[in-house]
C-alpha positions in Angstrom: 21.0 16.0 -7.1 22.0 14.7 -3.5 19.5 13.2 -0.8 19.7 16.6 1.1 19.0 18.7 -1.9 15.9 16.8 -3.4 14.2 16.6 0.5 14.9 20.9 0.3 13.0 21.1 -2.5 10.5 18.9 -1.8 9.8 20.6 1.4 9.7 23.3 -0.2 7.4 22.5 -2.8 5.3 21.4 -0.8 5.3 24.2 1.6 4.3 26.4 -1.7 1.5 24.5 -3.0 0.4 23.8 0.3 0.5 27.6 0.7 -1.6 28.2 -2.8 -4.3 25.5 -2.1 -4.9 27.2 1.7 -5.1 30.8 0.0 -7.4 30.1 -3.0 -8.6 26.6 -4.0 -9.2 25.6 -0.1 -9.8 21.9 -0.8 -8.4 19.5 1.5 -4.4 19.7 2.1 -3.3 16.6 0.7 -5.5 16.7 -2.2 -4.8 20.5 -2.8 -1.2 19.8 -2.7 -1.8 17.1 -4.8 -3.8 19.1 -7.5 -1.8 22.1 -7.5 1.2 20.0 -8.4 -0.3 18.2 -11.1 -1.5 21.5 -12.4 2.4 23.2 -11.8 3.6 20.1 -14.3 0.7 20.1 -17.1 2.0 23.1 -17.4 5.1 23.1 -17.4 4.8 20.7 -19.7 2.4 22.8 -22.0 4.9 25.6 -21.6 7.6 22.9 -23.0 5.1 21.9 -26.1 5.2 25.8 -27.3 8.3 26.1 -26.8 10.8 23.1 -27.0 13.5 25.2 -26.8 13.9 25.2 -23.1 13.8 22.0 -21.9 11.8 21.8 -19.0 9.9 17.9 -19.4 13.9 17.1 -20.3 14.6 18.4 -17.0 11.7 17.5 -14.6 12.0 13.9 -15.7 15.6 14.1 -14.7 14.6 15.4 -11.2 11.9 13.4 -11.0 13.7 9.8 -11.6 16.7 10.9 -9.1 14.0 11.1 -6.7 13.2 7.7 -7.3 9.6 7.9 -6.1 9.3 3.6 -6.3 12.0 3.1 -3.8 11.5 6.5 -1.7 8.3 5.2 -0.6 8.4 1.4 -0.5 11.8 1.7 1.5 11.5 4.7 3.7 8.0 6.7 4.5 5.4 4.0 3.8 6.6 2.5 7.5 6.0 5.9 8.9 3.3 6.2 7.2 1.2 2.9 8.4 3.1 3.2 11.4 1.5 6.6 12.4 -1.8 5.7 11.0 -2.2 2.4 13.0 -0.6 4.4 16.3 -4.3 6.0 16.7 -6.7 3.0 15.7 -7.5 1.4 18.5 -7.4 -2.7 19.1 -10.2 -2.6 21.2 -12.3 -0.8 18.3 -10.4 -3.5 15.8 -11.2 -6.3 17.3 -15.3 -5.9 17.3 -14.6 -5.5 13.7 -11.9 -7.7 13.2 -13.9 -10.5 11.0 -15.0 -7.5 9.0 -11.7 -6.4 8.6 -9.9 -9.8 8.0 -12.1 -10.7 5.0 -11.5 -7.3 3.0 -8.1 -7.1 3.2 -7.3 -11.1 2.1 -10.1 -12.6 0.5 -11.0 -8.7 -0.8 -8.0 -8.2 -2.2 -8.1 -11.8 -3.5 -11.0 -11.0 -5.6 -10.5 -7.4 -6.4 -7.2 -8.5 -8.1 -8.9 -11.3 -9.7 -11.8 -9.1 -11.6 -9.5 -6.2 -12.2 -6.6 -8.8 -13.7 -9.2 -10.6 -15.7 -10.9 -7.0 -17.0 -7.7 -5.6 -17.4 -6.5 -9.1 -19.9 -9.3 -8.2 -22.0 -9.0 -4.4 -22.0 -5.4 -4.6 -23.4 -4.5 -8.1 -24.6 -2.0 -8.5 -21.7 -0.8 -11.9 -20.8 -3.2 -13.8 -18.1 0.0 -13.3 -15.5 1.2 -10.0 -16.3 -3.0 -8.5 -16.2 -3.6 -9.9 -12.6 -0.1 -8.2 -11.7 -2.0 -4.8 -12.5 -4.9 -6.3 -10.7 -3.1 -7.2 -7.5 -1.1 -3.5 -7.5 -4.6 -1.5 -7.8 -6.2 -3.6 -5.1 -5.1 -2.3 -2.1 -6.5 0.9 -0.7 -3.9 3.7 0.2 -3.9 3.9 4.2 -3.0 7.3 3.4 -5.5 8.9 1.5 -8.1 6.9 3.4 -7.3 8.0 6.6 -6.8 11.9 5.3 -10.3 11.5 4.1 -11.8 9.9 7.1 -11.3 13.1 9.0 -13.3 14.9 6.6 -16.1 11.9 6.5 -17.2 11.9 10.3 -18.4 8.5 10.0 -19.8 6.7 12.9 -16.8 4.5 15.0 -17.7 1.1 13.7 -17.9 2.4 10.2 -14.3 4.2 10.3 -12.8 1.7 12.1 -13.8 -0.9 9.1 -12.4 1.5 6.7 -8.9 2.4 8.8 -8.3 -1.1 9.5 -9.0 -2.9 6.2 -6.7 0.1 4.6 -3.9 -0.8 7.0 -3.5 -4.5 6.9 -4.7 -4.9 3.0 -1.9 -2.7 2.0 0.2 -5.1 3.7 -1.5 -8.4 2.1 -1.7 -6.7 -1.3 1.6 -5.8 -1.6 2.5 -9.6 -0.9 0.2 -10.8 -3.6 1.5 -8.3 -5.8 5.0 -9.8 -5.1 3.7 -13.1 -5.3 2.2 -12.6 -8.9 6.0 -10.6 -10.2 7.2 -13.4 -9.0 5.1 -16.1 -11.3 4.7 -13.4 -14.3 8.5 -12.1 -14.5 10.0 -15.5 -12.8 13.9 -14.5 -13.5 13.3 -10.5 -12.1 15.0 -9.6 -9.3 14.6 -11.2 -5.7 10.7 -12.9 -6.7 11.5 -15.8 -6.6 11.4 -19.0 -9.1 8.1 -20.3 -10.0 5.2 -21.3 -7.8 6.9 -22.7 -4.9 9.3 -19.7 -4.8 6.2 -17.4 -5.0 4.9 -19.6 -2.5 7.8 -19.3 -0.1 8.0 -15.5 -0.6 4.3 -15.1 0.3 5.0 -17.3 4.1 8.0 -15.4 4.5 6.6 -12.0 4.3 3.2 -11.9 5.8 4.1 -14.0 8.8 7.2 -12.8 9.3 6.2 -9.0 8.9 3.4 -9.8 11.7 5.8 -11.9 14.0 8.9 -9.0 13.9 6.5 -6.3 14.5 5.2 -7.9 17.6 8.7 -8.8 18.9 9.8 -5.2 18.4 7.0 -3.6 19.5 6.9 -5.5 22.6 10.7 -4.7 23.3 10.3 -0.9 22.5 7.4 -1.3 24.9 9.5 -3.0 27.6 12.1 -0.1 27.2 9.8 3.0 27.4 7.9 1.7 30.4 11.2 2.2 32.2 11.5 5.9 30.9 10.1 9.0 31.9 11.7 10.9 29.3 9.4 12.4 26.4 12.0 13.3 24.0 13.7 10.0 24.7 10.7 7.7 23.8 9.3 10.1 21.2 12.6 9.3 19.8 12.9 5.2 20.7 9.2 5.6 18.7 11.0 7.0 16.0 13.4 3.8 15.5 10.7 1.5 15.8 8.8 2.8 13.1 11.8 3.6 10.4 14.5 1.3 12.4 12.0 -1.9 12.1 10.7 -1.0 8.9 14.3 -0.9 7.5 15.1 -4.5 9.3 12.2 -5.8 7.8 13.3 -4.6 4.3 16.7 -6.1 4.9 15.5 -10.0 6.2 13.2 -9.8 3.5 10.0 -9.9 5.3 6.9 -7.4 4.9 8.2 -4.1 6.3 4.0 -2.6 5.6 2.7 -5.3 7.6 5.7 -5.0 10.4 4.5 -1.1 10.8 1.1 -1.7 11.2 1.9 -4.7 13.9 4.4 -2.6 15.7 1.8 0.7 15.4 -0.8 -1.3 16.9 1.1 -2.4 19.7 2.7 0.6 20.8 -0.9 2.6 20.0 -2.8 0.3 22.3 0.0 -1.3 25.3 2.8 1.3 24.8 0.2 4.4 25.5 -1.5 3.0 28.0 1.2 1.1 30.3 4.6 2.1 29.5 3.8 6.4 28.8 3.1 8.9 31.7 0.8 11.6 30.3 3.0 14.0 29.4 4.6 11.6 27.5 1.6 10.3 25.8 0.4 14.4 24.7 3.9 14.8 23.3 4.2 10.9 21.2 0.8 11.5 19.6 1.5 15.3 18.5 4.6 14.0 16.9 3.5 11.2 15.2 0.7 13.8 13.6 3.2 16.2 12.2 5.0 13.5 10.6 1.8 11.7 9.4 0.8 15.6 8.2 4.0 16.1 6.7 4.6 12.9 5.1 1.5 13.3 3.8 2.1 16.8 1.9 5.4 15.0 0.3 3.6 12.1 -1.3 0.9 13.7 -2.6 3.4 16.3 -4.3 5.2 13.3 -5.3 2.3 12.0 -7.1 1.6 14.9 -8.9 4.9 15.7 -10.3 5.2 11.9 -11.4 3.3 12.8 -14.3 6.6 13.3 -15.8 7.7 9.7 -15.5 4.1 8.5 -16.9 4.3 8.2 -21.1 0.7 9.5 -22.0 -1.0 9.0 -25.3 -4.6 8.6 -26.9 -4.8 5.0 -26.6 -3.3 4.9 -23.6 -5.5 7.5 -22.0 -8.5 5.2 -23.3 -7.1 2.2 -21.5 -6.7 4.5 -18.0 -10.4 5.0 -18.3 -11.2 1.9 -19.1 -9.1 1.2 -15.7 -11.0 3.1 -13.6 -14.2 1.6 -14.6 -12.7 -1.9 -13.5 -10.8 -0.6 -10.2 -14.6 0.6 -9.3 -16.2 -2.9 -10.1 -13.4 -4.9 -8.4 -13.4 -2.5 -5.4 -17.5 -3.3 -5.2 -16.6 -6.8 -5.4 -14.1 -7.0 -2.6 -16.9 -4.9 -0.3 -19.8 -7.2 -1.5 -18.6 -10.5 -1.4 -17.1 -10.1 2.5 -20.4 -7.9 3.2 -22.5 -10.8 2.2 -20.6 -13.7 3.5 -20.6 -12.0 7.5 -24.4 -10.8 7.0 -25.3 -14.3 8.0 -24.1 -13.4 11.6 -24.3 -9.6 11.7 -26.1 -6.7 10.7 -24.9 -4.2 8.1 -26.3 -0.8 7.4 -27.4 -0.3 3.8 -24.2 2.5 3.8 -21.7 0.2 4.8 -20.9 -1.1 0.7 -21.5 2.3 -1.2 -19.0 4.5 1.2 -16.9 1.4 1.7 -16.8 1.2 -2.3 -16.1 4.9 -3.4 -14.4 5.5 -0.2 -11.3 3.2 -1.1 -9.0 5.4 -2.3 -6.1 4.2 -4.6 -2.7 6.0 -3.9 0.8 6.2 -4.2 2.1 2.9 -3.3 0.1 1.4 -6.3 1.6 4.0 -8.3 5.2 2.9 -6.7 4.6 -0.6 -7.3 4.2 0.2 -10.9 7.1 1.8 -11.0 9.0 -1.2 -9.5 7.7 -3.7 -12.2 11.1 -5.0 -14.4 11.2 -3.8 -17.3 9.2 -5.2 -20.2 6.1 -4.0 -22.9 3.7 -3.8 -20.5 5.1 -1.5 -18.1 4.4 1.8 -19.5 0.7 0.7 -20.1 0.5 -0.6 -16.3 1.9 2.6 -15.8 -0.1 4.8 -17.1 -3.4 2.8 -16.4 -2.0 3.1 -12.8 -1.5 6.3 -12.7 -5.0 7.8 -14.4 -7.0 4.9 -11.8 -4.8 7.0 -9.0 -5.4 10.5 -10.0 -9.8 9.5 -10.4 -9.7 8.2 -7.1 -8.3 10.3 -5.0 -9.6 13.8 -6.8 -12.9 12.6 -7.3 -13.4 10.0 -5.1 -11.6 12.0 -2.8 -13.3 15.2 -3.1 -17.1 13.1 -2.9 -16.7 10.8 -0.3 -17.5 13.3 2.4 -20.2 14.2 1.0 -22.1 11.1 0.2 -21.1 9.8 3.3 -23.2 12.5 5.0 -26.3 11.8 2.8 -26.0 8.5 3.3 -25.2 8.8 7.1 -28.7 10.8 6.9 -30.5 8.5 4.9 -29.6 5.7 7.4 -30.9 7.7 10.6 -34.4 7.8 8.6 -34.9 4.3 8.5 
């Protein structure tokens, strides 16, 4: 299939399902798209179990790997992605969290990947290396499904704010360590680098760079829209930024997530409210929340169909479950230990842990870093682990969040 034909009938898929979760199941879009399609390929797939005959797994795996789901995000709507969600979080709101924030998404990520390798090593007899690679990969939380979810949450600012920007910046840092650890575990794959100092190197290069490129092209995009009064135009020039600078970033080999979030920032905080006239301002925002809408709708279709690229059996549903469990008790771990640590010098509310906990959503970029693993015996179990620890979280966790966050919320206002 070409590029133009699998973005038709992904549009249009996702139109559909969008269409049949809105008229009957009613949950919210992202997840309903997301459910529906999961449901459209069990059964397809059941359909293909009675009768082998036709073919259809043969065929929706076919369709599926042309759309190369790995690649199609990593390279191409993740930086729209983070760079529409960190367009509407606000530095000023960041920075009275920022200590908050800076401690989940390193040293939390540090430790969630640390007691998800280690459980993960003993779970499945995988190699000290290879188990912390599936540790690092589930660690971050998706800035996507977080932020969908936070609309439905109504937390209070400083609450939300914690969540967006640890979801934002530890996407960034995790994907690094996760390139960091490829690089030690699989030391002759492609591009990781060569042992420790390689890893090491890779690691400098990409953080830092991806936060020093996305301030020096967010402040030149801001230096050219300030001297525009042309909506279309800078909705446009906004455009580049966010897949242009992505792109770059991709291509010098630094961290393209943590360039979008930079760049996002910057434009969300200085572009909007020195170089945009109001009318300008109305008509970037709207934009940027159709595409964040739309982008949205794809990837969560995306992840539902994938179960066609996923190789499912007893043992290895087993080990998915067992996944979960540890993706919940390394996720606690990367809220408590920060939590705990900053307590000394601030106070917390008793709902900060459990909604920061069961509201960090695992998504598709774990499930496309999976997917990007060389090839080797561990892969499909990664895999599928992945996969099952993706599915939990965002239909359960999801689906719950909300709610618990408004009992909690309650709870809190009794004390």
């Amino acid at each position: 299939m070409t590029v133009l034909q699998i973005a038709a009938l992904l549009i249009v898929l996702a139109g559909a399902f969008g269409a049949i979760n809105y008229l009957f199941l009613r949950l919210p879009p992202s997840i309903g798209i997301l459910v529906v399609a999961l449901g459209a390929s069990l059964a397809a797939m059941g359909l293909d179990f009675l009768m082998p005959s036709i073919g259809i797994t043969t065929a929706m795996r076919t369709v599926v790997e042309d759309i190369e789901f790995s690649s199609s995000l990593l390279e191409g709507m993740l930086g729209l992605l983070l760079f529409a969600g960190a367009l509407h979080v606000k530095i000023e709101d960041l920075r009275e969290q920022a200590w908050t924030v800076a401690l989940m998404a390193t040293l939390g990520v540090g430790i969630s990947a640390a007691v998800a390798g280690l459980g993960f090593m003993y779970l499945v007899g995988a190699p000290l290396l290879v188990a912390l690679v599936f540790g690092a990969l589930i660690s971050p939380t998706d800035p996507v499904a977080v932020l969908g979810v936070l609309r439905e949450a109504n937390l209070r600012k400083s609450l939300e704010t914690q969540i967006a920007g640890e979801s934002l910046f530890n996407d960034g840092v995790g994907y690094v360590v996760f390139l960091f650890l490829v690089g030690l575990a699989w030391p002759h794959g492609e591009s990781h680098g060569e042992g420790i100092l390689g890893a090491l190197e890779l690691f400098g290069k990409e953080a830092l760079g991806g936060v020093l490129l996305g301030a020096v092209l967010g402040w030149m995009t801001f230096q050219v829209m300030k001297r525009i009064d042309d909506y279309p135009l800078e909705v446009l020039i906004s455009l580049g930024l966010a897949f242009g600078g992505y792109e770059l970033a991709v291509y010098i080999g630094v961290s393209g997530p943590i360039m979008a979030v930079v760049a996002g920032l910057f434009i969300g905080e200085v572009g909007t409210k020195y170089g945009m006239s109001e009318q300008t301002r109305k008509y970037v925002n709207a934009f940027w929340e159709l595409v964040d809408e739309i982008l949205n709708a794809v990837l969560f279709l995306l992840i539902g169909v994938e179960v066609f690229a996923v190789a499912f059996s007893l043992d290895a549903l087993w080990t998915g479950i067992g996944a979960i469990g540890l993706s919940l008790v390394a996720r606690l771990a990367a809220v408590f230990v920060p939590v705990l640590f900053l307590s000394r010098w601030r106070k917390f509310g008793r709902d900060v842990v459990p909604i920061m906990t069961w509201g960090g959503l695992k998504g598709g970029i774990s499930v496309a870093l999976a997917l990007s693993l060389p090839d080797s015996e561990w892969k499909p179990v990664i895999l599928t682990a992945t996969y099952i620890v993706v599915l939990f979280s965002i239909i359960v966790q999801g689906l719950t969040i909300a709610p618990l966050a408004r009992r909690l919320n309650r709870e809190q206002e009794l004390l």
